[in-house]
C-alpha positions in Angstrom: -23.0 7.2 2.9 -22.5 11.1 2.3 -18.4 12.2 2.7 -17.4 15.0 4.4 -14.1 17.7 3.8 -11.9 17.9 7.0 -9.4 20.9 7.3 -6.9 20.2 9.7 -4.2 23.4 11.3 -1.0 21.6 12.2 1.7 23.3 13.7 5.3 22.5 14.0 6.9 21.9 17.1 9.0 25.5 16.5 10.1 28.1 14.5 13.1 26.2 13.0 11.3 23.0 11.8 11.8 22.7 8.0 8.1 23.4 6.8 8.9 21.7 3.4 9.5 18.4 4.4 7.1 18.7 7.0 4.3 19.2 4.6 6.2 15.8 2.6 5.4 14.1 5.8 2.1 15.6 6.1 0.8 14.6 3.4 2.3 11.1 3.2 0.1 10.6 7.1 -3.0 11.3 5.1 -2.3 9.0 2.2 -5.7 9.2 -0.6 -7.9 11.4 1.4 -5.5 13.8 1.1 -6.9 17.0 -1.2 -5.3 20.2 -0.4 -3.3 22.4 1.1 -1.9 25.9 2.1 1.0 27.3 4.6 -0.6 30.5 6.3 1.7 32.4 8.6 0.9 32.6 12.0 3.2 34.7 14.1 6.3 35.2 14.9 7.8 33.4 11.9 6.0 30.4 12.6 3.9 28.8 9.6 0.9 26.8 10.2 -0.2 24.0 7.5 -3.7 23.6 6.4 -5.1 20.6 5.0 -8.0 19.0 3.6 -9.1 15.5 3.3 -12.1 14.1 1.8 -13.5 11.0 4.2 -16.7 8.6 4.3 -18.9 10.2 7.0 -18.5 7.6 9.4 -18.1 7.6 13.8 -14.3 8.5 14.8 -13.0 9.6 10.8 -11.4 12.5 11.8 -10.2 11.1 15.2 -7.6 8.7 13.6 -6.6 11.3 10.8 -5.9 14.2 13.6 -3.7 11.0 15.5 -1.9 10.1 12.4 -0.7 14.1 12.0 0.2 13.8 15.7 2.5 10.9 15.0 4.5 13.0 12.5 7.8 14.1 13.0 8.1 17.7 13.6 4.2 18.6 14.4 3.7 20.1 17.4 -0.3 20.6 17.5 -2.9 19.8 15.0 -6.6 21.2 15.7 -9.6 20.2 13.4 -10.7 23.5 12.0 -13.5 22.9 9.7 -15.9 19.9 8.9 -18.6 20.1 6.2 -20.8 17.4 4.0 -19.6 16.9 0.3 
């Protein structure tokens, strides 16, 4: 089974959410698929996390990763941005 890389935007629930610890929770959601990841700024002082993961190509892999980011404390949004083979 091929694997694909997932890049995930999350975006905290405001302006004032600590981005450091958020990215510590961020990347404790995605436990070992976890591979990379950047803060971009958005707008108005708001920084959005990008991060990859590396997952088996099977039905629904990205579905429970996107829900386990939602569960995080602090994120307000988290879109799938990119999906490609590895």
């Amino acid at each position: 089974m091929a694997s694909v890389a997932i890049t995930f935007r999350i975006l905290p629930e405001d302006a004032d959410v600590d981005i450091d610890s958020l990215k510590s929770a961020v990347r404790g959601a995605l436990g070992g698929a976890f591979r990379d990841m950047k803060v971009k700024p958005l707008a108005f002082g708001i920084m959005a996390i990008e991060a990859m993961v590396v997952v088996d190509d099977a039905a629904g892999g990205s579905e429970a990763l996107e829900q386990s980011l939602a569960s995080v404390r602090g994120v307000g949004t988290v879109e799938t941005v990119d999906v490609t083979l590895v």
